[in-house]
N, C-alpha and C positions, 0 to 999 in steps of 0.2 A: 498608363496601361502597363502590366506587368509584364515582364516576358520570362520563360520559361526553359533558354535554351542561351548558352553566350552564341549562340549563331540561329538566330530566327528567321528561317529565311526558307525552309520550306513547305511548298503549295500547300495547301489542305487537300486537295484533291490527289496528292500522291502518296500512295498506298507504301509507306516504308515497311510497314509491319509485315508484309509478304513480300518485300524483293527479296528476299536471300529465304533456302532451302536447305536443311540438313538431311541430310540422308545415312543414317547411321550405318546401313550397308557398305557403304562408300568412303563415307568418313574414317570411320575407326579404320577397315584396317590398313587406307592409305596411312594414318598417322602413326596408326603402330608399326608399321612398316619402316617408315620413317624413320622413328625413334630406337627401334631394334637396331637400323643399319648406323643410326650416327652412333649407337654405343659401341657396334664393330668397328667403325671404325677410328675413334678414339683410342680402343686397344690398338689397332694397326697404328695411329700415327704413336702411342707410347712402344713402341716396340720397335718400331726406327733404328737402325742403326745409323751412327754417327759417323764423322771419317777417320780414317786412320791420317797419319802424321804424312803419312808419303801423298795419301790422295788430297788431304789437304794443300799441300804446297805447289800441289801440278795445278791448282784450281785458277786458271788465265781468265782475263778479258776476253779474249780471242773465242774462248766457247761460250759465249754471251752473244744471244742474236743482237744486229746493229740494233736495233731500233727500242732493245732494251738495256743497252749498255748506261743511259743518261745516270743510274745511281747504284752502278756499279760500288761497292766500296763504302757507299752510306751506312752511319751507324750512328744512331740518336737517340738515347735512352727518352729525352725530353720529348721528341716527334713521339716515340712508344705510348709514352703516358698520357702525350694530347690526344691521341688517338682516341682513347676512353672515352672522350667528351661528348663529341656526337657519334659515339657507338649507341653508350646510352639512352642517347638524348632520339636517337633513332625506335631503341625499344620501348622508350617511354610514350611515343606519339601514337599508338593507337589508343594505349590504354588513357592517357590524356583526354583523349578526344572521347572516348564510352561517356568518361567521368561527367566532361564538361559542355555536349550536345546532348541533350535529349532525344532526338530520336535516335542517337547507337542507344543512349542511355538504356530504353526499352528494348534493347534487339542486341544486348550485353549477349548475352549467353552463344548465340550466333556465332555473336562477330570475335570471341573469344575460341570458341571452336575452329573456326576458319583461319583464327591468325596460330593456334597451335598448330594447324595442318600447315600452314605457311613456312611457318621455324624447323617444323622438323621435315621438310621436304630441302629445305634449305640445307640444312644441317648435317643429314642424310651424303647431298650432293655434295659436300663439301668434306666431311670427314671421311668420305672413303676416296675419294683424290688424292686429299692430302696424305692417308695416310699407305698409299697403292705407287704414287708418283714420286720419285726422285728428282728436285732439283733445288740446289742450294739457293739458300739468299741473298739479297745482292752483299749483304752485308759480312759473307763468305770470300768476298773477291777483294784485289786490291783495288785501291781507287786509280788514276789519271797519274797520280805522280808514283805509284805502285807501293804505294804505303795502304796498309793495316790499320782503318778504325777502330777495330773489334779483338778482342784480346784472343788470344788462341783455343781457347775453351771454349768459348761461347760460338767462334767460328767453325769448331770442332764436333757442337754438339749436334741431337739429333733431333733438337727444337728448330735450328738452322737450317735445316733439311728439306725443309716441306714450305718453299714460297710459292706453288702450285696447288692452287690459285689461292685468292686476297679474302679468307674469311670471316675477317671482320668486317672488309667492305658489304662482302654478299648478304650477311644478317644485317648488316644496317639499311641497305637497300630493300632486303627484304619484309625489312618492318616499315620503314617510310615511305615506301610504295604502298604498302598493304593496308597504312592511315590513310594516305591519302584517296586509293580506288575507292572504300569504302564511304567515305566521306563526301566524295561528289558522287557514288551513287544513292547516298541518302539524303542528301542536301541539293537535288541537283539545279536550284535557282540561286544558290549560295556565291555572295560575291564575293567569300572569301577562296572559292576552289582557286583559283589562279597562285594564292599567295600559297596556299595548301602546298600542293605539285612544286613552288618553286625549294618550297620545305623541302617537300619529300626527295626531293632531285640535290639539294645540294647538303644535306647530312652525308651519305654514302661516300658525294665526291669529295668531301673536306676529312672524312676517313680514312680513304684511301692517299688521300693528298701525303697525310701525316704519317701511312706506314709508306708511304714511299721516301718518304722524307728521314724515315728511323730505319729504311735499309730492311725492311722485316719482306720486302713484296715488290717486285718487279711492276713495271707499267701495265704490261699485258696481264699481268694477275690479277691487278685492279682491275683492269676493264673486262672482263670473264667477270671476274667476280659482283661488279658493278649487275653488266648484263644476267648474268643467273638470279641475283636475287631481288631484282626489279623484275624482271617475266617472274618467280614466285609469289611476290606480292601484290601483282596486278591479275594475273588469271586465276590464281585460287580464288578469288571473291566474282570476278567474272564468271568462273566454271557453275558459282552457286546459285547465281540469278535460278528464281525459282522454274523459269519457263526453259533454262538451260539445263540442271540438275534430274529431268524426267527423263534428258538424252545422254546422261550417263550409265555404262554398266560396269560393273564391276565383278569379275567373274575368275574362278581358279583356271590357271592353266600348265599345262605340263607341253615343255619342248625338247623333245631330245632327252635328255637325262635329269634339268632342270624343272624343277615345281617353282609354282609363284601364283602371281595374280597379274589378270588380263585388264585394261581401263580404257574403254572402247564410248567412245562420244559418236550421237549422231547428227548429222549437221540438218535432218530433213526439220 
């Protein structure tokens, strides 16, 4: 018997072609939204100022909370570049899976929709932090024996600037969560979800392992940024379930001096 999916394994009796809802009221202009704020704040984080020479050399251990002191001083071009590996391999895994399961196969367009709203909610959340907050990376400090991994420029610069929080953790998480939700809820007798999840859960943390490792991101960056882009790629596909999507509204609203848009879910 042929099979027609590398993962054959759900009922016939459940209906994949309607669990997920678009709603183009709702969709665009969260994404646009999105995509508007991550290119603001992309200018914000190129617009950074760098340190001067004085506030560089005040820069102590001592203003490092305990419990993020562990890689203080870290600087690893090599950790940098592993890093790439499962960032990647993170963005690849939805689209992977459209390609190679049949039923995303037929519900591509969906589930491509859903994963741009995924990224650029991510995106959004992350490039205006970074480029709003202050706080150097570890790779700015001296280490333990108070030596300088990092050449003076590079600790100077105002790429250095913005380890608040770990955004290459939170898009990896973002994507490998956002395969895998989709995946077991369209596959849901599939005996591969277990090995799915341990995918999706250990891309992000071997991400962030390696910018912790290359000095680029404190521990607590990672883990924000772990946690933000896991809730992103788990409840955007959640929010879409078709029986969920009728209790979203999406509506303008004005506070105070502020214009925007209001996203009012109803639980009844």
């Amino acid at each position: 018997m042929q099979s027609s999916s590398v993962f054959p394994t759900t009922t016939s009796s459940f209906d994949a072609k309607h669990y997920y809802k678009i709603s183009w009221k709702a969709d665009a202009p969260i994404t646009g939204v999105g995509l508007g704020l991550s290119v603001l704040g992309l200018h914000l984080i190129q617009n950074k100022d760098g340190l001067t020479t004085e506030e560089l050399t005040s820069k102590s251990r001592d203003d490092i909370p305990a419990f993020d002191r562990g890689n203080a001083g870290y600087y690893s071009e090599s950790a940098n570049n592993n890093s790439y590996i499962p960032f990647f391999a993170g963005f690849a895994m939805p689209l992977v899976f459209v390609v190679a399961d049949k039923t995303e196969r037929q519900q591509a367009g969906k589930i491509l929709v859903m994963y741009t709203e995924s990224l650029a909610i991510t995106s959004a959340l992350y490039t205006m932090t970074a480029g709003t907050v202050q706080r150097s990376r570890p790779l700015v400090y001296p280490d333990k024996e108070g030596n300088y991994r990092a050449d003076e420029g590079k600790r100077a610069s105002n790429n250095s600037q913005r380890s608040f929080y770990a955004g290459h953790t939170a898009a990896t998480a973002s994507a490998s969560f956002f395969a895998a939700k989709v995946f077991s809820d369209l596959n849901p007798d599939s005996k591969f979800r277990t090995y799915v999840w341990i995918a999706a859960a250990a891309l992000p943390a071997v991400t962030g392992y390696f910018r912790y490792e290359a000095g680029e991101h404190f521990l607590s960056d990672n883990v924000l940024g772990y946690a933000i882009g896991a809730a992103s790629g788990v409840l955007v596909p959640a929010l879409h379930k078709n029986k969920m999507m009728n209790n979203v509204t999406i509506a303008p609203a004005i506070w105070q001096n502020a214009k925007g848009l209001s996203v009012a879910y109803n639980f009844k």
